[in-house]
Steps between C-alpha positions, in 0.01 A plus 500: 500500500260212421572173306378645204701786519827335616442285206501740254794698613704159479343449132612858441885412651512179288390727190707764553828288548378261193520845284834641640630099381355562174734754374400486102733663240416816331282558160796484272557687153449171323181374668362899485548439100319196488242646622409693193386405135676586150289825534562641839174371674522315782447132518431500874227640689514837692393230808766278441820753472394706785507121682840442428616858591364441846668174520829539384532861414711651153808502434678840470544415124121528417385685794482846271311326262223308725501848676285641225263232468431478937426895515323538167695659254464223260207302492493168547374442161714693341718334169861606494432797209215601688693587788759701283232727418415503840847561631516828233165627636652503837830627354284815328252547803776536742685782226200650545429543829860603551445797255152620649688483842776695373193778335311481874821526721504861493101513575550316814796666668270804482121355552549160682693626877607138522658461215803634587520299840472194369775543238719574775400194635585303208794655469591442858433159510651428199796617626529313791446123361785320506568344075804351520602080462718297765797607241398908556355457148242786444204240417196836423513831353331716742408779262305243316343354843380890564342570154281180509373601879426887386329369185290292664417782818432748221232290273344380797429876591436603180231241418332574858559868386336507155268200552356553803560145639419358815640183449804310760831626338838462601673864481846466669573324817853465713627183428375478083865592416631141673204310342564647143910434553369121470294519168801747326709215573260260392428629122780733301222725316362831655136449402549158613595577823205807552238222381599216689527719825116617415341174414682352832327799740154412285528116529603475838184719543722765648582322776803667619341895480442671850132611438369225283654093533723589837197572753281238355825188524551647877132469591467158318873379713331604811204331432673178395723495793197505723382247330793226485664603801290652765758544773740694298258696368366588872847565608590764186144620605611604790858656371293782297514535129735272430368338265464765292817629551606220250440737187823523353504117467169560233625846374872348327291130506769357683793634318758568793374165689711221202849421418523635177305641230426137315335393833254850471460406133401175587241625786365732234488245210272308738265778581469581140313176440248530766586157636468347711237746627415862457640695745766283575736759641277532789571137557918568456460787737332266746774229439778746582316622846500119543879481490508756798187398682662231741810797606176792542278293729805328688675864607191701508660761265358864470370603216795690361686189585256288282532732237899503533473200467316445197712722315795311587315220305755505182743228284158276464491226198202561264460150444470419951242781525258384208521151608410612904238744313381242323456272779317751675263515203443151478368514898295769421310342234435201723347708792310660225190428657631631836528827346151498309345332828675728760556843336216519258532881456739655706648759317889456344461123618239523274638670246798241505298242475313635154857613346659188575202305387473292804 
């Protein structure tokens, strides 16, 4: 490591510690009010809230609310009648699609092969998750949790189906029955819940789906680790696919890895504003590899080892990882020349470097 480099790595320490210090309170009810007008619209800019959120984060209190705004089912512009009608568009829409699914059902147990599979798989996962409070409080109704999946398998086939789409769709996918438990506890409304879980997937640019966000995150991680840490990167080279391997961290976006569901929310929250760069779970997924890099290199684990290892990664603080994340970040934009200079067009580094607009 040259001066240069040791340099920034210490800069990176200092930040990093300076923004675990800095624990800020919460966007509050009150201050969430203030930021709207007699009418509903919004005093602050888009800019400026999705600042704070990164900062400090909501509090549970207006979390639902703020929801709607980060994944687009309210506009930003939007007065407060304005989003009424909106919310009873939603409200219809979803009725809707609920009674064209119950009309099609019948068509795809007999035409569609899979059909039947996957609502077995539903079912089956459904089943299994685990819904009740520290008190043995039921907390979900999984009947509900199994509708909202089916609906949304069954329009997603139907519109491929009857429109002849090739576009990237999420269908059904192990692990979208934990992911939805946290947005049914998030809103109380049915249609709320369906549209919220949507607009997330389409946001987050589907991030999180096997065939379309998953392989592109693990080729960009691979890429970044090469880049920022060469020696690790050599050594998991030589391990196999280990790197890949890391899927399920991308596929439930870190779900099983936090203490409790307001740290996920609060991961989530942060993605949802596209700050402080896009892509940023790539970044938290390098941050987390981080945490175990120092244990990997100094026992020369095997690769099943490794991975053991990372899935052991769990009870982390929301708050710790987006302030190491963020530190990472901040290094990365000031070797941004490094990576323009040095890898000018090789491939996911590339790609990395576009999407994070380095």
């Amino acid at each position: 490591m040259d001066d240069d480099e040791f340099q920034e790595v210490s800069g990176l320490r200092a930040s990093i510690s300076s923004l675990l210090r800095m624990k800020k309170l919460p966007i509050h009810s009150s201050e969430w009010a203030s930021y709207f007008d007699e009418s509903g619209h919004l005093r602050k800019s888009r800019e400026y809230i999705s600042t704070q959120i990164l900062e400090r984060g909501l509090h549970p209190s207006v979390r639902a609310e703020a929801w709607k705004f980060l994944t687009g089912y309210y506009s930003w512009r939007s007065s407060h009648d304005e989003r009424l009608t909106v919310d009873s568009a939603r409200r219809k829409s979803y009725e809707s699609l609920c009674n064209l699914c119950e009309k099609i059902q019948p068509l795809l147990e007999t035409d569609h092969r899979d059909f039947i599979e996957v609502r077995n798989f539903i079912k089956s996962d459904v089943q299994r998750l685990y819904i009740k409070d520290a008190e043995g409080n039921t907390i979900a109704d999984k009947s509900q949790l199994e509708k909202i999946l089916l609906v949304n398998y069954m329009c997603n086939v139907e519109a491929v189906q009857l429109l002849f789409l090739s576009l990237d769709m999420a269908e059904y996918q192990q692990g979208f029955h934990e992911m939805l438990l946290l947005f049914l506890l998030l809103v109380e409304k049915e249609h709320e819940i369906y549209w919220l879980f949507q607009f997330f997937l389409q946001k987050t640019e589907n991030s999180c789906i096997l065939n379309i966000g998953v392989e592109k995150n693990l080729a960009m991680l691979k890429a970044l680790i090469a880049f920022m840490d060469p020696e690790f990167a050599k050594h998991l080279e030589g391990k196999g696919r280990v790197v890949q391997a890391l899927f399920p961290w991308f596929c439930l976006f870190f779900q099983r890895v936090f203490k409790s569901f307001d740290d996920v929310w609060r991961l989530w929250e942060v993605f949802l504003t596209g700050l402080p760069c896009r892509n940023f779970q790539v970044i938290v997924a390098y941050t987390m590899l981080q945490m175990v890099r120092d244990q990997i290199l100094r026992e020369d684990m095997s690769a099943d080892d490794i991975l053991m290892l990372c899935n052991n990664i769990i009870d982390l603080e929301a708050n710790d990882v987006i302030a190491r994340a963020r530190g990472t970040c901040d290094l990365l934009w000031r070797r941004k020349d490094k990576v323009k200079n040095q890898i000018p067009c090789q491939g996911s580094m590339s790609r990395f470097r576009e999407e994070t607009c380095l």
